[in-house]
N, C-alpha and C positions, 0 to 999 in steps of 0.2 A: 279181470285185471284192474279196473277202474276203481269199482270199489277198495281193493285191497289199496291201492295206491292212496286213495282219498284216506284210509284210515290210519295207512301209515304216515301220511304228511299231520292228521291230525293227532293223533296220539303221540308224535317224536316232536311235531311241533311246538304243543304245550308244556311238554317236558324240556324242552329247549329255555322257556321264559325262564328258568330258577336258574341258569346256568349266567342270566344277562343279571345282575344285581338291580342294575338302574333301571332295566325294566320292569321287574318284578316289584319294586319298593316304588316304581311310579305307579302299577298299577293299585298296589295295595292303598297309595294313598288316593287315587281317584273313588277307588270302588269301597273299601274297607275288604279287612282282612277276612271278614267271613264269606262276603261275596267274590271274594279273588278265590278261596279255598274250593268252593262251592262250581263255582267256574271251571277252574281245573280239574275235579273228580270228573265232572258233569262232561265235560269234553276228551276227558281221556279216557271215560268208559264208553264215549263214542265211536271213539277213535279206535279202542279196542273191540268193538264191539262187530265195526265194520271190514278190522283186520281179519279176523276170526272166520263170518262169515266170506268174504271175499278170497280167503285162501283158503276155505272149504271148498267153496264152487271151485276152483281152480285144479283141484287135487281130484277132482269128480271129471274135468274136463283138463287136463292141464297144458296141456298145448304142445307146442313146441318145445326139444332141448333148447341147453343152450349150447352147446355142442354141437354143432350140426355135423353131419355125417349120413352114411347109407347103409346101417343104420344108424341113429343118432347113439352115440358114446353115453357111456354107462358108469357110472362110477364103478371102481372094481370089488367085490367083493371085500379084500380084507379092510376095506376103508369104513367098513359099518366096526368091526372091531376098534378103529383106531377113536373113531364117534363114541363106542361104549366107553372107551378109556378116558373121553374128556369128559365123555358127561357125570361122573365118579365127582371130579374136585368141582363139576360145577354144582352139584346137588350140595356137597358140603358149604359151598362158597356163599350158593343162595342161603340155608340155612344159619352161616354166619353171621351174616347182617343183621342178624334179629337179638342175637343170643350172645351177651358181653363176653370175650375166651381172648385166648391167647392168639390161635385161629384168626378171626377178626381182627384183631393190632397188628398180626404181620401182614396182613391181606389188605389192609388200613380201608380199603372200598370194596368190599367183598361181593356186595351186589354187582356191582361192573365188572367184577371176575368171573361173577358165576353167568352174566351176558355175555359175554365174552367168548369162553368155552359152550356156551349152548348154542351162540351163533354161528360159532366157527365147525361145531359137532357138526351141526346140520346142514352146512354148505357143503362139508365132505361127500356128501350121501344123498344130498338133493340134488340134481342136475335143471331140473325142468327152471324156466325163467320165473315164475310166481316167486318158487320157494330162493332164488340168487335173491327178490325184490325184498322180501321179509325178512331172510336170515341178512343178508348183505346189509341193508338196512339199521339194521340191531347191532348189528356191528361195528357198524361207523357210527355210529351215537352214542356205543358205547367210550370207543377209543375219545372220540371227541368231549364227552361229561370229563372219564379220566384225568384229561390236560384241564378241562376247564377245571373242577373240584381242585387241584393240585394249584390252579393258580388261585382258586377263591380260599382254601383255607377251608373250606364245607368238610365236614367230620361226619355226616350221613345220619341215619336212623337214631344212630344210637348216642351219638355225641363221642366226648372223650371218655363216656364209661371202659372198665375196664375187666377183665374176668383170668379168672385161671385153671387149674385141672379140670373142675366140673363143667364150666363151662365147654372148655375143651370137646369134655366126654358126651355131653349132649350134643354138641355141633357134629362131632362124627357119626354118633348111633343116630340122631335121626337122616342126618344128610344121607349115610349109609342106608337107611331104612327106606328112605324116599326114593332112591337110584331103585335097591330092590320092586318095590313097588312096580317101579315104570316099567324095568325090565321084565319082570314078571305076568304082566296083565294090566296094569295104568296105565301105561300107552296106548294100548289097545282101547281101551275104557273113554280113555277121556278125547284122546285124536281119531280114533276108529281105526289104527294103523301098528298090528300088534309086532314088538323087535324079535322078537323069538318063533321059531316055528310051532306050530302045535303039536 
């Protein structure tokens, strides 16, 4: 649990500085921009590096619900259903932030959409306290960037680029492609935790 908490104060922590304008442009101008840049990968691959494994070990040993009960409460079955339904627009939503469409203008921060629904997916379906710490976590970071981006005026990856039908048609067939994926066998693959029976 330790670790996982260390990695999530460091990894939401650093992502926190872009949201403060005056600390970010203070730091840029103590350090220079490439050591500010450099800083921040360097700390948020730690950050995630430590989240990773820390809710690995956890999911190998995970403790307690957070339900307590005799037996501990379980999420109910059709709630893995209701988790595959979000995680559909959040595969497109991560997809859109990358890829200028129509998609993306209406979603205007399509990253914090697709955190959003992935965080919200898997609080359905997780019960145990690790995955409340991680998903939970994600979640209110994300709601919080949200307001902040909305009062800074921040246009994200892509800027005020703009896109239409094509772009469109690649935000859906990969985001589409990528759900498939996971559902299929890339869940399994990459978490060790396949969603389908075999």
């Amino acid at each position: 649990m330790l670790l996982l908490a260390v990695g999530l104060i460091l990894f939401l922590g650093i992502h926190l500085v872009p949201t403060s304008p005056g600390l970010r442009h203070g730091l840029v101008a103590r350090f220079g921009e490439p050591a500010y840049k450099i800083g921040f990968a360097v700390a948020s691959l730690a950050g995630l590096l430590l989240i990773v494994y820390g809710y690995h070990k956890l999911q190998i040993n995970p403790g307690k619900n957070v339900f307590f009960g005799d037996p501990p409460l379980a999420p109910p079955v059709w709630m893995n259903h209701v988790a595959w339904l979000l995680m559909l627009p959040a595969m497109i939503a991560l997809v859109a932030a990358y890829v200028p469409s129509r998609i993306h203008t209406a979603l205007k921060h399509p990253m914090l959409v697709a955190i959003k629904l992935w965080a919200l997916a898997h609080l359905l379906v997780n019960w145990d306290v690790g995955s409340f710490l991680l998903f939970g976590s994600f979640l209110a970071f994300a709601v919080y960037d949200r307001i902040s981006v909305k009062r800074r005026g921040a246009l994200g990856p892509l800027g005020a680029k703009q896109g239409g039908l094509v772009g469109d048609l690649i935000v859906l067939g990969v985001g589409i492609g990528l759900y498939a994926f996971m559902l299929q066998g890339g869940h399994a693959w990459l978490i060790g935790k396949p969603l389908l029976p075999a």
